[in-house]
N, C-alpha and C positions, 0 to 999 in steps of 0.2 A: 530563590528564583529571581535573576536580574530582572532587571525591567528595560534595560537598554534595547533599542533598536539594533537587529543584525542590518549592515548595508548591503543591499543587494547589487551584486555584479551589475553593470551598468553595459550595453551590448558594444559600447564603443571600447569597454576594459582591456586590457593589455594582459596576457597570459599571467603575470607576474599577479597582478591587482585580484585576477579572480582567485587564483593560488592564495592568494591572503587572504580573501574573503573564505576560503571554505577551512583555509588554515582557524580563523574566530570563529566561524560554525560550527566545526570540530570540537574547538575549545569549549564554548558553550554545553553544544551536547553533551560533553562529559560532566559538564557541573549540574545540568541535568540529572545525567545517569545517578551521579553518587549522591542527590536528595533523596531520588524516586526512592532508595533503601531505607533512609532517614526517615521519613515524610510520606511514604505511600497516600496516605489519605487529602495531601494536597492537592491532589492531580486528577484531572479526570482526562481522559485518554479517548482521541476519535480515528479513526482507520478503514478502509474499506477497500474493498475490488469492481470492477467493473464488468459485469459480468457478459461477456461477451465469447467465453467459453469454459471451458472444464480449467478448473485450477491444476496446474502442475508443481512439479517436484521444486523449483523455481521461485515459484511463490511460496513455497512451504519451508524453504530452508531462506529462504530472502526475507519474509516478514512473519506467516503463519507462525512460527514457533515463536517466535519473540514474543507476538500477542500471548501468546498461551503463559509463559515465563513474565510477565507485563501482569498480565490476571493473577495469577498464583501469589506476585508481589502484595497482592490487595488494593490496583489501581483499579478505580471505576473505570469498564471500558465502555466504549459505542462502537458497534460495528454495521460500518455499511453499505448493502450492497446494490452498488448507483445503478439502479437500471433506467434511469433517464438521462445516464451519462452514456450509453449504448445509441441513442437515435438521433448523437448529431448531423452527421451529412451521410447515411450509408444508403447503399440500394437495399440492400439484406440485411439484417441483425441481426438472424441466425434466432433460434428458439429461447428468448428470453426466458418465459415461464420455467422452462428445464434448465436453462445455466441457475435460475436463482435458486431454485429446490436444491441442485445438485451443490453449488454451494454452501447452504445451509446442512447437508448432510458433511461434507467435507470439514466446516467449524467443529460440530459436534465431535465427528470421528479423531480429532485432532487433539481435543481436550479444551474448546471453546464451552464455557459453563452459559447455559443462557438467565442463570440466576446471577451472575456477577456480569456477565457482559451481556449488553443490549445491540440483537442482533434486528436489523430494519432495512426497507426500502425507501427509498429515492420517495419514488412516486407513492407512498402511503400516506405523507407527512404536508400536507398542504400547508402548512406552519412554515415548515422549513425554507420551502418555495417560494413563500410570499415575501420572504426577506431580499431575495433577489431586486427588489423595485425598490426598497430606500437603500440598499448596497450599490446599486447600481448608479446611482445617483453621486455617491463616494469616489467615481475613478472617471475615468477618460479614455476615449476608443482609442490615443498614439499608447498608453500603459497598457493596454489591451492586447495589444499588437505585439510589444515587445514583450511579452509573456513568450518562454521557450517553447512551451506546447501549441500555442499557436501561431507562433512563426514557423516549426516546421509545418503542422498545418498548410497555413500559409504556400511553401516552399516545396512542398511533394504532393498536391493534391491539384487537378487540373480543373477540379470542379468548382463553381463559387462556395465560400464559406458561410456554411447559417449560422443564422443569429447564437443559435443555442453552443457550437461551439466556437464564435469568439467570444461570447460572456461565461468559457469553460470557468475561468481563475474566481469569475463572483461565484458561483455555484458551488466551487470545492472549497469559498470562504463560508457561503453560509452550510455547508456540510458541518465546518468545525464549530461556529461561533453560533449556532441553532443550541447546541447542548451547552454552549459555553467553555470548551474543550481547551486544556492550556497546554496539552501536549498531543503531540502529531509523529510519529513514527515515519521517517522518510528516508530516500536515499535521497542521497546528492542533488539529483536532477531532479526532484520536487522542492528545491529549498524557495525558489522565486516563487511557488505557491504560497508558502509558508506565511514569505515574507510580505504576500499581499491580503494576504488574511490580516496581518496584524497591521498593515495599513487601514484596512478597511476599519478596524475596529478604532485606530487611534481617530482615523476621522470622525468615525461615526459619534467619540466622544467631543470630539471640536466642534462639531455641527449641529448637533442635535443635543446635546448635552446629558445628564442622568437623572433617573429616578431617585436612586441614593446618591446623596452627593459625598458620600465619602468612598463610592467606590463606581467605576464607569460599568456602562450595560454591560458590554464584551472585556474578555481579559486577552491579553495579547500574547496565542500560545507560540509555544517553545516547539521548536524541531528537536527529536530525537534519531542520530543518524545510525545509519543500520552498521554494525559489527562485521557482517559476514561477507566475505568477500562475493564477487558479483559470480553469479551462476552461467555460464554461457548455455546456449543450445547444443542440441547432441550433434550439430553441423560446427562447431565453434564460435556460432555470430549468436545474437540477440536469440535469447529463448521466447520464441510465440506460434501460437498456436497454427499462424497463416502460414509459417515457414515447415511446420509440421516435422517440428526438430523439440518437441516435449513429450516427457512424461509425463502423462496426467496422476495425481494420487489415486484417482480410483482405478487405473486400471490394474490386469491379474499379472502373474507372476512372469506367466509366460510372453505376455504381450511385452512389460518391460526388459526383458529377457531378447527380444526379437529385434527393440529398437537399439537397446545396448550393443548390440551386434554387430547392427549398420552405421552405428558410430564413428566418426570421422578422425584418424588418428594422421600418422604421418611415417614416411620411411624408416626414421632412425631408432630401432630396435630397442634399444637402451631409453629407459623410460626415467626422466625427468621431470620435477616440478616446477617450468620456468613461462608463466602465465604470457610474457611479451611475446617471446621467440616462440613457443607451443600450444598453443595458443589450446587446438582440441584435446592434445594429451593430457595437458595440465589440467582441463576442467574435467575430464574423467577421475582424473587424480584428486581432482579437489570434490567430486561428489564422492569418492571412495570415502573421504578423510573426515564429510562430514554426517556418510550414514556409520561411522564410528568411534567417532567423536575424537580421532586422530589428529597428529599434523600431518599435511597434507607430503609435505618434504621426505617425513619418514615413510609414509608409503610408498612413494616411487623410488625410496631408496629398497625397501625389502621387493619391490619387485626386481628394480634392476636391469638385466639382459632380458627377463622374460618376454618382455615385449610388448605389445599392444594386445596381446590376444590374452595373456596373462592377466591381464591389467581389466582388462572387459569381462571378465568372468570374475573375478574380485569384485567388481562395481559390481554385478547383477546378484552374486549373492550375498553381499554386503546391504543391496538398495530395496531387495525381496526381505532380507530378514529384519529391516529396518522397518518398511511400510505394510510388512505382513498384520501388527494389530493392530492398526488402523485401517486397516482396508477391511480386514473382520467387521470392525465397528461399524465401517461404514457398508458395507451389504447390510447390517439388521436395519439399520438407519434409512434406508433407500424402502426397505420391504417397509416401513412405517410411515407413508406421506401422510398420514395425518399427523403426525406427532414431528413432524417436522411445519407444517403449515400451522401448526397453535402455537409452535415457537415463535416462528414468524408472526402470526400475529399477537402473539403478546408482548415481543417488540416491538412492534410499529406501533402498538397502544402506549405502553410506555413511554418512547421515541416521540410521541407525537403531543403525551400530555406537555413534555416538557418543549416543545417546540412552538407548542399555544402559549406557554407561560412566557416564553421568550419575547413572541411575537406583542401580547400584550405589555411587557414593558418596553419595548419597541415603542407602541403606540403612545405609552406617556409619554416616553421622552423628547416624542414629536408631538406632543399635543393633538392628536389624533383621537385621542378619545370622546366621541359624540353621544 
C-alpha cells in the first residue's frame, strides 16, 4: 500500500491534467486490487448508500456485488447507511424508517453477512459525529466549495445551501476514518471525496499529532475504482429514482417485465453495442450481458436484426432469472422485521464501540483528556 498522495484535479485543470489525474488513480487502484488477494487482512473496507429510496438494479451491479466479492475476499467491511445524509436541504425525505429497513433487507438478500460485515446508521454512532468539530477545524469554507458535490449543489439548487450539506466532504471523512477505513470503493466522481479524507487525516496528524508515535491516529485510505461499466437509466440518462427510469431489486417479475418494455431504445433495428452513439440500446445490451455474466458486444451480436423488441425480452428474462433468488430471499427477509432490526442493531453497537475508541484517542491526541 503506497503512502503517496493522489493529486486532486484542481477546478481550474485542463481536460488533459484531469485525464492524467484519474489516468494515476486508475493506476493506484489496480495496485490496490492485486494486494487485496495477497493481503486480505490489511484492509479494512467502508462503503454506504444513502437512503433516500429503494436500491435498484444500478446499485447492485455498480457496487452491491463488489461488496459481497470484497467480503468473501476476507476484507473487514463497514457498511453504511447515512441517513443523516438524507436531511440536507430537502422539503420531503420520503420515509427514512422504510428506506433504511428496506435496505438492510436488500444487503442480506444479496449475500451481505452481517457477521463479517458491519451494517449501521449515520445517526446511531454519536462518536462518529462528534469527529466532525476537530475535522472541521482541518479544512477551509473556499476547499469546501470546490468539492464537486457541492458545487453542483451550489449550481442547480435555487434554495440557500445548509450547513449540513456544505460540510457534506467532512462528514463522508469521518464516515471512513471513525473505523479507520484504508479502503473506499468508489467511482470516479467520488475520488475528490477520497482525496479529502486523506487530507483531513494528514492534517490531523500535523496538527494535533499521535497517541503512538510510531503510527498516526487516521490512516490515509485508498480508492478502489469500480470495474463495471456505468449503468444508465431505462430512459438512457442517470439512473434515479426522481427520474423514475429504475429497477428496484425488490420488485416482482412482472413489474420488471412492464418497465423493460417502456424502455427507451431507437429507430435502427439492427442492435449494436456502441455506448456513445446508442446510448439506451447499448445499456439494455449491457444489463443483458451482465445478468449473464456475457460480453456485452457478443449479445448484440446473437441478437442482431432482431431488433429492440428482441433485445427487451432477453433483458427481462435474463434480469428475472437473475434476481429471482434474491428476491426469494428477500420477501422471507421483509416478513422478519425483527431479524432485520437486531442486525441493525448489533451493528450500530459494534459501529459505535469502535467509534468511542476512535473518538477517545482523538481526545489524547488533542490533549482533551480532563
Amino acid at each position: 500500500m503506497t503512502e503517496n498522495s493522489a493529486e486532486p484535479a484542481s477546478p481550474e485543470s485542463g481536460e488533459g491534467s484531469n485525464e492524467a489525474t484519474l489516468a494515476r488513480s486508475q493506476e493506484r487502484s489496480d495496485k490496490v486490487e492485486a494486494d487485496l488477494e495477497k493481503h486480505p487482512g490489511n484492509w479494512r473496507l467502508l462503503t454506504g448508500d444513502r437512503p433516500t429510496g429503494k436500491l435498484h438494479i444500478g446499485h447492485y451491479f455498480g457496487s452491491l456485488a463488489n461488496r459481497v466479492r470484497l467480503q468473501e475476499m476476507g476484507i473487514e467491511s463497514f457498511l453504511l447507511i447515512a441517513d443523516y445524509q438524507v436531511i440536507y436541504d430537502r422539503d420531503g425525505v420520503g420515509d427514512i424508517q422504510d428506506n433504511v429497513m428496506s435496505a438492510v433487507a436488500d444487503y442480506l438478500a444479496i449475500g451481505i453477512d452481517p457477521a463479517r460485515t458491519t451494517i449501521f446508521t449515520h445517526s446511531a454512532l454519536p462518536g462518529l459525529n462528534q469527529l466532525l468539530l476537530p475535522f472541521l477545524s482541518l479544512v477551509t469554507d473556499a476547499e469546501l466549495r470546490r468539492n464537486p458535490t457541492v458545487k453542483d449543489e451550489l449550481a442547480s439548487s435555487d434554495r440557500p445551501m445548509s450547513g449540513l450539506m456544505l460540510t457534506f466532504p467532512v462528514h463522508q471523512a469521518a464516515d471512513i476514518l471513525f473505523c479507520k477505513a484504508n479502503l473506499v470503493p468508489v467511482g470516479q466522481d467520488q475520488l475528490p471525496h477520497i482525496e479529502q479524507a486523506r487530507v483531513i487525516a494528514r492534517r490531523f496528524d500535523e496538527r494535533y499529532g499521535r497517541v503512538d508515535p510510531e503510527h498516526p491516529v487516521f490512516p490515509e485510505p485508498e480508492a478502489l475504482l469500480s470495474a463495471t461499466p456505468h449503468v444508465l437509466g431505462l430512459d438512457g440518462t442517470k439512473m434515479s429514482k426522481s427520474r423514475g427510469n429504475t429497477i428496484e431489486i425488490g420488485m416482482s417479475a412482472d413489474q420488471t417485465a412492464r418497465l423493460i418494455k417502456k424502455a427507451r431504445t431507437d429507430a435502427d433495428r439492427h442492435i449494436s453495442y456502441d455506448p456513445v452513439n446508442r446510448p439506451e440500446v447499448s445499456n439494455l445490451v449491457l444489463l443483458t450481458a451482465l445478468c449473464e455474466g456475457a460480453d456485452p458486444y457478443q449479445v448484440a451480436s446473437e441478437i442482431g436484426d432482431g431488433g429492440s423488441g428482441t433485445l427487451k425480452k432477453r433483458l427481462t428474462a435474463s434480469m428475472n432469472d437473475f434476481f429471482e433468488p434474491i428476491r426469494a430471499r428477500r420477501q422471507e427477509l421483509v416478513a422478519d422485521q425483527g431479524h432485520l432490526r437486531q442486525v441493525l442493531r448489533s451493528g450500530n453497537q459494534r459501529a459505535g464501540e469502535i467509534a468511542d475508541q476512535t473518538l477517545d484517542e482523538v481526545r489524547h491526541a488533542m490533549r482533551m483528556v480532563y
